[in-house]
N, C-alpha and C positions, 0 to 999 in steps of 0.2 A: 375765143377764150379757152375753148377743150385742150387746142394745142397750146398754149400757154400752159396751161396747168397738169397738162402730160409731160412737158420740157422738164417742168420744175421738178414737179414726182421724177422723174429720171435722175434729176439731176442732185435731187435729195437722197433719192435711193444708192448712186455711186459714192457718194459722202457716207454713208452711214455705212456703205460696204468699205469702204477704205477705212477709216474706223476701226470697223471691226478687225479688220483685217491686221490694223499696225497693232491693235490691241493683243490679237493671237498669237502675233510674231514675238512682242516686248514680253508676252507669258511666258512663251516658250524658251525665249533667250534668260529670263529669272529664272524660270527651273530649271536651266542649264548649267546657268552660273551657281546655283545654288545647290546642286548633287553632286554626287562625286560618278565621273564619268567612265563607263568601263569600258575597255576596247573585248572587244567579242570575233569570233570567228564565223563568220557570215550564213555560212549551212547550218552552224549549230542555233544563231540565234533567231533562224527564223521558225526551225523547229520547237522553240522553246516558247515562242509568240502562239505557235498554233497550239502547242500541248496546255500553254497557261489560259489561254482565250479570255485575257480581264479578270482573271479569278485573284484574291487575295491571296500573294505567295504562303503566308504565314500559316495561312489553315487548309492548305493540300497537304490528304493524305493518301491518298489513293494513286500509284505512280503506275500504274497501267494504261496503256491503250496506244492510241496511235503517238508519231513523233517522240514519243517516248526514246531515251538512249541516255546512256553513261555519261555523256559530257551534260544532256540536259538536268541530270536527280542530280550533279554538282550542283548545276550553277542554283539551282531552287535549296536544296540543304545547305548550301553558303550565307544564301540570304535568309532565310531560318535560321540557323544557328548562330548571325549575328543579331538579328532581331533578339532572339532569347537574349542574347548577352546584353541585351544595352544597346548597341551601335544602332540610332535611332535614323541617320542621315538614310535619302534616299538617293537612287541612282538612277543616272541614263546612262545611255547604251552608244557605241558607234560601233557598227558590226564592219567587219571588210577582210580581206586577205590576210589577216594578221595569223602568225603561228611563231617565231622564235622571236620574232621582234618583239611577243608579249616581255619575253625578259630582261630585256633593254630598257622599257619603260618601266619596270618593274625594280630593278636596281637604281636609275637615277629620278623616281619616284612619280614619270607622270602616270603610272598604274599604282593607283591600294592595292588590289586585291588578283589575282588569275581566280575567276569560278571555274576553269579549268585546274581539276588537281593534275599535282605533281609529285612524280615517283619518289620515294625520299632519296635515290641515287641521284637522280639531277636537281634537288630543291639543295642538300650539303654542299656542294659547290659555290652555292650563293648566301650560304649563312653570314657572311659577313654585313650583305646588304639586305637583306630580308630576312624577314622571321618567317617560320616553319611551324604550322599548325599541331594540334593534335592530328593521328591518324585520321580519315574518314573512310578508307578501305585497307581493311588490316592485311598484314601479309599473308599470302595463302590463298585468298578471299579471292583476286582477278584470276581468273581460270578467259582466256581466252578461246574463240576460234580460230580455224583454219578458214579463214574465208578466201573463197577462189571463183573464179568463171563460171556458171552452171556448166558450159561446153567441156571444162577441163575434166577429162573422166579419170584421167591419171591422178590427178589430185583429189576427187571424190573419191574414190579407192582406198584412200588410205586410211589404217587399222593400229596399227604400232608407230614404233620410231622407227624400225629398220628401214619403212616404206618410204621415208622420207629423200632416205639417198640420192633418189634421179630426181628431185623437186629443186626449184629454185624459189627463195622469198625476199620480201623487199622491207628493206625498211632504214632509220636512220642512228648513228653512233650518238645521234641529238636526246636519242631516248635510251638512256641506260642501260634500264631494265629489259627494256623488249629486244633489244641489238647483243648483248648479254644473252639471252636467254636464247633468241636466232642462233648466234656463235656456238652453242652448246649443242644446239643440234645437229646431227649430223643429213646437213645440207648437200646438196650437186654445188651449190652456190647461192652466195649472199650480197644480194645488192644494194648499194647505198642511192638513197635519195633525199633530201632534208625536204621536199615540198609531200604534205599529205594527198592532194589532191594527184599531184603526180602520182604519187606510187599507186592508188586504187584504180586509175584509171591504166598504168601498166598491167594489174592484173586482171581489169576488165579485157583487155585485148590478150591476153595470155603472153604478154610480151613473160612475165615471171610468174610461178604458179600460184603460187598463195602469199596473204598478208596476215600476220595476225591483228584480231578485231575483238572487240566487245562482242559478246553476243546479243543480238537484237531481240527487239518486242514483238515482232511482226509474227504470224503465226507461222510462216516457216523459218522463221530466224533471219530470212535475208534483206540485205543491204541495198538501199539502192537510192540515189542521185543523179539527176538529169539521165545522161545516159549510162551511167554506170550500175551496172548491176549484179550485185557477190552473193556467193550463200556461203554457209560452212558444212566444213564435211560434219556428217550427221554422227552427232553423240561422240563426237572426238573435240578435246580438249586439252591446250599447255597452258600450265600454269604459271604466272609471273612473278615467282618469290620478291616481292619488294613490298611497301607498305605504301598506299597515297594521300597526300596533306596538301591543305590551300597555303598557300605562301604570298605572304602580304609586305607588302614596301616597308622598309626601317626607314627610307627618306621622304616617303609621304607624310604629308604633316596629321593626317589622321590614321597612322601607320600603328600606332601603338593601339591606340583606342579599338583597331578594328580587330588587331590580333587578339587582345584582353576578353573581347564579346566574343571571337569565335570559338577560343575553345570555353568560355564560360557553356553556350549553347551547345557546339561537341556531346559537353558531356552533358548534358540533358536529353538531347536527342538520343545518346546511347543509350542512357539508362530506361527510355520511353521504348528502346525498341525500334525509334524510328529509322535510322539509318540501313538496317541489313534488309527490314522492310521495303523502305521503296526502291533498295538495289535489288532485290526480290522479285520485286511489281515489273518494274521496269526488264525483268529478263536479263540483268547483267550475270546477279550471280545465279549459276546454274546449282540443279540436283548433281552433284558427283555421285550416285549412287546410277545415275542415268547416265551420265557424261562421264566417258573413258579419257583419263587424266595419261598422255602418253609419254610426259616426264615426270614422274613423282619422283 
């Protein structure tokens, strides 16, 4: 009778786990079907998992600390400032290798929203098919690094623009503003790459000397992913004269609704202060009274 009624307890216990199981599944397929779904960039979004740790997006205010970075204080003041506005829908996520392809989905509408902003040089281009936000980093405001190899001493070195002459930097004509702003300087040479991952990992090997970067949260500013590892030269800083906005699908069918909330919230979070703040916290935007601006 014991093994009788062991069987059964097994055999009730696999049912009730299967059960459970189709039940977990059928939830998770409803809140899938039920959000609106954002394609994300894989490093950034698992940074954004560790920075939010289950916390309620809506009432972080504090943008300090680890995982912390520029693309992360978007994607959280994205979704605050559509909450403020109304836009009540929630989302999931599919993080992977995506980067220009964001904009493809983004014009024939399987993306709402890039929590990634976009320079307003490459967002005009697509005003036909997306709307273009309020500001969320005003012009002036990205003051980038020079991020390089800790090994590269030549690129540590440098103080002015003149120093830049025997330097070579990477980056792509995919971004406006930063390839613009590259061409201005006077470079040894400028190399093109459209993959991000590629080029940080060219400058981890010193194949090219520096990239310009956000400046980091980390206590000494530097960068680092599996095995790549950047710093910036210390207290030197170009500035990226352009302005950055979220740009949201015109052929998403909740395309309007989401643009309407965003800058409703925009402009609450400016006027709160919140915005320059957690680009503050987070270490993007620097003290220029500290950091040597080497193209004003």
């Amino acid at each position: 009778m014991a093994n009788l009624s062991s069987g059964f307890h097994r055999v009730l216990f696999t049912k009730v786990l299967l059960i459970v199981t189709l039940l977990c599944i059928t939830q998770y397929v409803y809140a899938r079907n039920n959000s609106v779904l954002i394609y994300i960039r894989d490093d950034v979004y698992v940074d954004y998992l560790q920075f939010v740790a289950d916390r309620d997006i809506s009432i972080i205010d504090d943008f300090s600390g680890e995982n912390i970075r520029r693309d992360v204080v978007d994607m959280i003041i994205a979704q605050q400032a559509l909450k403020l506005g109304g836009f009540t829908h929630r989302f999931s996520y599919a993080p992977g290798k995506v980067n220009f392809r964001n904009t493809k989905m983004l014009q024939n509408g399987q993306l709402l929203i890039s929590f990634d902003s976009y320079w307003q040089q490459d967002a005009l281009p697509l005003a036909n098919k997306v709307y273009i936000s309020d500001e969320v980093i005003r012009n002036g405001e990205y003051v980038a690094g020079i991020y390089t190899s800790p090994q590269n001493s030549k690129t540590l070195a440098v103080n002015q623009l003149s120093d830049l002459t025997e330097l070579s930097a990477i980056s792509t004509p995919k971004w406006r503003t930063d390839w613009k702003t590259l061409q201005q300087l006077p470079l040894k040479s400028l190399t093109q790459d459209d993959s991000w991952l590629s080029m940080v990992r060219m400058v981890n090997i010193q194949w090219i000397d520096f990239i310009l970067m956000p400046f980091n949260s980390t206590p000494d500013q530097s960068f680092t992913m599996d095995k790549v590892h950047l710093v910036p030269v210390k207290n030197i800083g170009v500035v990226l004269k352009d302005s950055r906005h979220f740009v949201i699908s015109k052929a998403h069918p909740k395309g309007q609704e989401a643009y309407l909330a965003i800058n409703k919230g925009l402009k609450i979070l400016r006027k709160q202060g919140a915005i320059v703040k957690a680009y503050q916290q987070a270490g993007f935007f620097v003290d220029t009274d500290i950091v040597k601006i080497i193209n004003p």
